[in-house]
C-alpha positions in Angstrom: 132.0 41.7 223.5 129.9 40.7 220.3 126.8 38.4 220.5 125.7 37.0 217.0 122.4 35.6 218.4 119.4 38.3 217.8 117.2 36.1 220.2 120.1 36.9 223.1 120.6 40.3 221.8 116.6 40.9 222.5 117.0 39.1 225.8 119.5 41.0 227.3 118.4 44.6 225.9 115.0 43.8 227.5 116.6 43.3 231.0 119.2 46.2 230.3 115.9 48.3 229.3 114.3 47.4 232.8 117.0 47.8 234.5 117.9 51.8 233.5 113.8 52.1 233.7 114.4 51.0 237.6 117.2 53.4 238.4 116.5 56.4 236.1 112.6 56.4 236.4 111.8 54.6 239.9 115.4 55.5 241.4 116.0 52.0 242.4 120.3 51.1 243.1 121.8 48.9 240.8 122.4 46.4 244.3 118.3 45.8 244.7 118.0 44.7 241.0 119.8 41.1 240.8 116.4 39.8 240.6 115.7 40.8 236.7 118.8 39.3 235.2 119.7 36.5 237.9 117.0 33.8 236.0 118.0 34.4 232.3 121.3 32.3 230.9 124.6 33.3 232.2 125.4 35.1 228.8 122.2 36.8 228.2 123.1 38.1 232.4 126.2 39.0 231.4 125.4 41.1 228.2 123.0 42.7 230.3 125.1 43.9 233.1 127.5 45.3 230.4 124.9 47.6 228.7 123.2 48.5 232.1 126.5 49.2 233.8 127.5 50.9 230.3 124.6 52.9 229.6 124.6 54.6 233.7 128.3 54.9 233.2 128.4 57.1 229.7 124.8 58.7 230.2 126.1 62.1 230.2 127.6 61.9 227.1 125.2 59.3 225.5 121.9 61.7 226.2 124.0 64.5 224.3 124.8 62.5 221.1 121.2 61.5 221.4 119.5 65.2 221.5 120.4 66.7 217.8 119.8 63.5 216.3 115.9 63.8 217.5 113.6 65.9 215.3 111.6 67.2 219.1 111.9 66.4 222.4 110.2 62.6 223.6 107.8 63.0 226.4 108.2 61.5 229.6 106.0 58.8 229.2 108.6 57.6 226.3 111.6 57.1 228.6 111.8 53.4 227.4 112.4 54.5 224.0 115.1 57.1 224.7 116.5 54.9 226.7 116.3 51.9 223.7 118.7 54.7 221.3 120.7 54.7 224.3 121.4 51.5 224.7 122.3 51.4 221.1 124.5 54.2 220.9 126.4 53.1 223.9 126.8 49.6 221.6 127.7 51.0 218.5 130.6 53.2 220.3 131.6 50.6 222.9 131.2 46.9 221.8 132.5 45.0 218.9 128.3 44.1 217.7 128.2 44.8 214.1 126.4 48.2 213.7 123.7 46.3 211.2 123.0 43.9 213.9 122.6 46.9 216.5 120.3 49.0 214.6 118.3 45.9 213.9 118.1 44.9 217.4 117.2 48.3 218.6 114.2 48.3 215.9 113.3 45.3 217.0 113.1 45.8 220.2 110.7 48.6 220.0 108.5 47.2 217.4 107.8 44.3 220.0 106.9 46.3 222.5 103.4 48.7 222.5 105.1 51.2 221.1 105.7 50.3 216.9 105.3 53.4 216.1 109.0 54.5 217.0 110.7 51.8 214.9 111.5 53.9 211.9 112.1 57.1 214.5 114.6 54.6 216.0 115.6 53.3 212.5 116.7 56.7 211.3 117.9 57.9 214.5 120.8 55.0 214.6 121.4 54.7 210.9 122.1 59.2 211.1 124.3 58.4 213.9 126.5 56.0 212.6 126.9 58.3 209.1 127.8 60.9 211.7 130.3 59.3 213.7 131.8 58.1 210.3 132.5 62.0 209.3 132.6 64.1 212.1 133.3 62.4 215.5 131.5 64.2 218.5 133.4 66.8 220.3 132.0 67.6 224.2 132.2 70.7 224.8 131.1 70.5 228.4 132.5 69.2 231.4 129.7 67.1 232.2 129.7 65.6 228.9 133.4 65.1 228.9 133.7 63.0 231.9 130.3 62.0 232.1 130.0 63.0 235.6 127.3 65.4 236.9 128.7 68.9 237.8 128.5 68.5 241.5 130.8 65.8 241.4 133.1 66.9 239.2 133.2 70.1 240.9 133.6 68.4 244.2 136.7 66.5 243.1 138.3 69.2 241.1 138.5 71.4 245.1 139.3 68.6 247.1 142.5 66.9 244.6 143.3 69.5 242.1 146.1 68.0 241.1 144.1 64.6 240.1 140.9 65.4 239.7 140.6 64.4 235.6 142.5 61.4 236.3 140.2 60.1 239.0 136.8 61.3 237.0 138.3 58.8 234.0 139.3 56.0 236.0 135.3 55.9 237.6 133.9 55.3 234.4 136.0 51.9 233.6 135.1 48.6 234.5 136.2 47.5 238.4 138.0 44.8 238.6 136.9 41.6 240.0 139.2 40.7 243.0 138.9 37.8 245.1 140.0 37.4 248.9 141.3 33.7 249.5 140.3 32.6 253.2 143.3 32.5 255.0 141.8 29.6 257.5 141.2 27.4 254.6 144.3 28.0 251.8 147.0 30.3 251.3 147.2 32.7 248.4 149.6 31.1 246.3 148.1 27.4 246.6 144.8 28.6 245.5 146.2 31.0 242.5 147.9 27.9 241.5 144.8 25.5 241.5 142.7 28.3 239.7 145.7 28.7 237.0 145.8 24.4 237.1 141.5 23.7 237.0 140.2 26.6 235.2 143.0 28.0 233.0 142.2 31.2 235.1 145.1 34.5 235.2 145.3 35.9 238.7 147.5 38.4 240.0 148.7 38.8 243.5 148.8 42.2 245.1 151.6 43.3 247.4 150.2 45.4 249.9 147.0 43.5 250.0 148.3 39.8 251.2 145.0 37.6 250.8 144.2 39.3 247.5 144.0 37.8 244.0 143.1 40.1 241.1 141.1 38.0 238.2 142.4 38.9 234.5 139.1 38.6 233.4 135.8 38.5 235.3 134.2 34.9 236.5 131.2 33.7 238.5 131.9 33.2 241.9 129.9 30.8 242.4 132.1 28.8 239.6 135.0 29.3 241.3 137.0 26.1 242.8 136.1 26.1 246.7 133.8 29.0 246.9 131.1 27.1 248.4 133.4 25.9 250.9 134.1 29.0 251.6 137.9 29.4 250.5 137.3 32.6 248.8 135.1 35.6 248.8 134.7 38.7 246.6 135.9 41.8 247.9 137.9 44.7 246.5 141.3 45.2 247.7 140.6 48.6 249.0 138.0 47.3 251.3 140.8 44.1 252.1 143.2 47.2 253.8 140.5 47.6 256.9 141.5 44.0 258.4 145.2 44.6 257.6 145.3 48.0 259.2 142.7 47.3 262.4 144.6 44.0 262.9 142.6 42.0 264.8 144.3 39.3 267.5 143.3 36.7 269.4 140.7 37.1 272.4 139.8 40.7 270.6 136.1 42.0 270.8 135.3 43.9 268.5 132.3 45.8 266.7 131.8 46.3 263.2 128.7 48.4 263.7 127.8 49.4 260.0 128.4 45.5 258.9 126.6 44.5 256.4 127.3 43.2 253.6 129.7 41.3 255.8 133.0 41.5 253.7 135.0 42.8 256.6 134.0 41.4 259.3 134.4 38.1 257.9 137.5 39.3 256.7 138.7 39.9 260.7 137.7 36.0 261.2 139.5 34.6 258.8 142.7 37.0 259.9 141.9 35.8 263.3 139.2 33.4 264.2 139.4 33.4 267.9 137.9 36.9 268.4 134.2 37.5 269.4 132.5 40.2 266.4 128.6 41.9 267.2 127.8 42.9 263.5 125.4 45.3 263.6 123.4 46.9 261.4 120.6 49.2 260.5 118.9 46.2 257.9 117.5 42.8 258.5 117.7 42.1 255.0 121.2 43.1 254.6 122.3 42.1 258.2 120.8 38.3 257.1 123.7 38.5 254.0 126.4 38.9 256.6 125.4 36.0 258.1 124.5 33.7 254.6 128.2 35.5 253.9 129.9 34.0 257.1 127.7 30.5 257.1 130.1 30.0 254.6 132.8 30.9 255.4 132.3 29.1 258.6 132.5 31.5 261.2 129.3 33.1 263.4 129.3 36.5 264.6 126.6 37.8 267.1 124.0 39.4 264.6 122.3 43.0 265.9 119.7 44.6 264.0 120.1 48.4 265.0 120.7 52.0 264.1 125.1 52.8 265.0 123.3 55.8 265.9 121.3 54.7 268.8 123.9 53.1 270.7 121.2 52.5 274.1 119.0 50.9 272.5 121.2 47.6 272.0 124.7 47.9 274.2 124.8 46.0 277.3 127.4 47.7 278.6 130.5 45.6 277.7 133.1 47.6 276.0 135.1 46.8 272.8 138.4 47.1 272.5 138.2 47.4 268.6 135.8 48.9 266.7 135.1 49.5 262.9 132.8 52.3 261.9 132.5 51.5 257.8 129.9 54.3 258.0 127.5 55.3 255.4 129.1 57.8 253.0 128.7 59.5 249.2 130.0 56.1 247.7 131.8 58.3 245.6 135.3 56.5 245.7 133.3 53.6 244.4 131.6 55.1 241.1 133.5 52.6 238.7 131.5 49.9 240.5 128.4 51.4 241.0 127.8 53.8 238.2 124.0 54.4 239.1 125.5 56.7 242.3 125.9 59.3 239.3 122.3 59.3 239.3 120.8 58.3 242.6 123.2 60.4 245.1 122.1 64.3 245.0 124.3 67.1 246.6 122.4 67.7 249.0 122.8 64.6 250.2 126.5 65.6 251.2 125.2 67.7 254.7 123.2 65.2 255.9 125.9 62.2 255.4 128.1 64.1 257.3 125.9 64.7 260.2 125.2 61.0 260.5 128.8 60.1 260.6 129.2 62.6 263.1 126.7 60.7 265.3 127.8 57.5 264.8 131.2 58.1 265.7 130.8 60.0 268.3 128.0 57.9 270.0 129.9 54.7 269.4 133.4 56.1 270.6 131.4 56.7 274.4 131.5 52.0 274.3 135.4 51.7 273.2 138.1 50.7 276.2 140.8 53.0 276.9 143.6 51.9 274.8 141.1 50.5 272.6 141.4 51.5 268.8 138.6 52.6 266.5 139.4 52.9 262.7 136.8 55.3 261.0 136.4 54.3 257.3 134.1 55.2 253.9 134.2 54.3 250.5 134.2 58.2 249.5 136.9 60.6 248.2 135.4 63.5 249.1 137.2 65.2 252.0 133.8 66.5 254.2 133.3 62.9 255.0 137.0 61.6 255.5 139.7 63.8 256.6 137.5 66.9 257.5 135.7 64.9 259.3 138.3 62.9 261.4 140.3 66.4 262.1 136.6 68.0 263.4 136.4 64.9 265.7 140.0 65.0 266.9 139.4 68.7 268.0 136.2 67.9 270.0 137.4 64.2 271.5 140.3 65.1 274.2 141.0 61.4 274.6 141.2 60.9 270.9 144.7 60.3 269.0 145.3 59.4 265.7 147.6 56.8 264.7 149.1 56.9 261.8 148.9 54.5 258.9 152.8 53.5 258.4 154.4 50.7 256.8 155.7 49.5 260.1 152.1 48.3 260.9 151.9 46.0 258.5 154.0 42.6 259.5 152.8 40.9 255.9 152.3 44.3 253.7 155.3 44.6 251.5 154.6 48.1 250.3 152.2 50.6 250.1 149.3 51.1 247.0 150.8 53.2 244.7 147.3 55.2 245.1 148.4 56.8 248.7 147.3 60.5 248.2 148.5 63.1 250.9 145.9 63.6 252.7 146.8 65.4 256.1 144.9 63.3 257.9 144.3 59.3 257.8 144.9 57.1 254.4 143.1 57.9 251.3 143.0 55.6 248.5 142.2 56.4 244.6 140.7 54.2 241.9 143.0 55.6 239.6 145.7 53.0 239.6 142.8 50.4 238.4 143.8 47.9 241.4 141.5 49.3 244.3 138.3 51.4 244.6 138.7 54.2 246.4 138.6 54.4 250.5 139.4 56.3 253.6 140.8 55.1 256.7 141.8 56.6 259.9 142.9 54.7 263.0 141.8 56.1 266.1 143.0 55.3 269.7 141.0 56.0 272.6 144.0 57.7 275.4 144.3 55.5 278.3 
């Protein structure tokens, strides 16, 4: 991506800057901070997101290119200028902007803000970099560096898939794809890849095992896209599409999706099958009131609860579902590529206490499922502590709980399996590895009759 505008350059460094302040200073998710790039142009947006996303993605290795260069140590309070030479750095190695018109925008950048002092610091810094990288490219020489990953994470991956562990660490830091899921109660999948192809000029790919999916060749705004206010299509990853096609929801179900928001699967299960009745729960007003902006357009209303999963008396009236979907809250490691700031907001510690919530929830919502009812358990995590562990600790404390297993045969419209299928003993796990899907656990659960 190249910009030849200084003016937009400036623009989006600023918000890029404000941004990484945000989640590396005040520990704010990438999620909560649409507001300070959503009012500048489209491109200057864009550019933004790309250094942000770039900058939390390659920190590890950008803060040790950065450290020899620097004659001592900046203090705390000058975070926004080590974050500046970041920004830069990640540019020069990573973008097509000319390295003159990088430096300059860097030292600009700074010598508008309070701090003119560090211009030449920043000069010099950049301008030694780029004589470096010309004669000696940098070596890691740790594993941190390397995958730019903190330890615990790499560690964590390396014991649970041994045998994949550097492949999935390099897959999380490259760009997700942008998928779209076509509303089945509006269009089919092939009518709409054919008006975007037709209208837009716009390259989509279907995906086999993932029937409503369309994977964009290159990344658009929704909002831009034919229909999407008429609610023919939705963003949503095609890892997160598999829930619907595995819980498979049919007519006169009633189901729960009690960790709902942002709403992608549970309007997914609509648009599968609109004659079901859905309670979409969930612990946030604010993020419960996107699931139902989310399915307002898409046309369909499920009943809205704000509540904790955990707390099950404290909203059930006593009428039990015969589904239920329990997308509980989880590392978000499987979903790094995407998110790259959960390399610096999620902690290890963090781990314990994830599992003991998931723990709760399932078990306290399992107590309001029908026998014969079916429950699928699912995260956006690769570790195993939160998926299979955790399933095969429940299986041995639940005597009416059976797992069924993900096949092929349950799929009437899946033609084949992602190629990402690990063997995990217990339930599905996916990978990003294979560039198509984020990574996701899912095990289906039936309560005995």
């Amino acid at each position: 991506m190249s910009t030849n505008n200084p003016d937009t350059s400036i623009i989006s460094r600023n918000a890029a800057l404000k941004v990484l302040l945000a989640v590396l200073k005040e520990g704010q998710s990438l999620s909560s901070l649409n507001h300070l790039t959503e009012n500048l142009e489209p491109r200057d947006a864009g550019f933004a997101r790309l250094l942000s996303f770039g900058v939390l993605r390659y920190y590890y290795q950008l803060v040790v290119l950065l450290k020899p260069l620097l004659k001592k140590k900046l203090k705390a309070k000058d975070l926004d200028i080590q974050l500046t030479m970041l920004l830069a750095i990640y540019q020069l190695l990573h973008t097509r902007v000319p390295d003159y018109a990088v430096v300059d925008a860097a030292v600009t950048q700074v010598r508008k803000s309070r701090k003119k002092w560090a211009g030449g610091m920043v000069n010099a810094v950049l301008r030694n970099f780029i004589r470096q990288q010309e004669t000696t490219p940098a070596v890691f020489k740790t594993e941190e560096a390397q995958f730019s990953h903190p330890q615990w994470i790499i560690e964590r991956v390396k014991h649970d898939w041994p045998e994949c562990w550097k492949e999935i660490l390099e897959a999380n830091n490259v760009q997700a794809p942008m998928t779209l899921r076509v509303n089945q109660q509006k269009t089919n999948v092939s009518d709409y890849q054919k008006r975007l192809q037709d209208e837009a000029g716009l390259v989509t790919e279907q995906i086999a095992w993932a029937p409503d999916a369309l994977l964009l060749k290159e990344a658009k705004d929704v909002t831009q896209l034919a229909g999407f206010e008429q609610g023919w299509v939705s963003v949503q990853d095609a890892g997160a599409q598999y829930a619907a096609s595995i819980l498979q929801p049919e007519k006169g179900d009633v189901i729960l999706d009690a960790c709902a928001a942002p709403g992608g699967k549970t309007a997914h299960m609509f648009e599968c099958q609109p004659d079901i009745k859905v309670t979409a729960l969930d612990i946030s007003e604010s993020r419960l009131q996107r699931v139902q902006e989310n399915c307002q357009r898409l046309g369909f209303k499920p009943e809205l609860i704000v509540a904790d999963a955990v707390a099950v008396d404290d909203w059930w009236q006593g009428e039990l579902f015969n589904k239920i979907l329990l997308d509980v809250p989880c590392s978000a490691s499987g979903v790094i590529r995407r998110h790259p700031d959960i390399k610096h907001l999620r902690r290890e510690d963090d781990i314990a206490e994830l599992v003991k919530l998931q723990r709760e929830i399932l078990s306290r919502n399992w107590k309001i499922l029908k026998p014969g009812g079916r429950l699928l358990y699912a995260t956006c995590s690769i570790f195993k502590e939160e998926n299979e562990q955790q399933v095969e600790w429940f299986l041995q404390n639940e005597a009416d709980a059976e797992l069924i297993e993900v096949s092929r045969a349950d799929f009437s419209k899946v033609d084949s399996r992602p190629e990402s299928e690990s063997t995990a003993k217990t339930g599905l796990q996916l990978f990003p590895q294979n560039f198509v899907n984020d990574g996701f656990y899912y095990a289906l659960l039936v309560k005995k009759a």
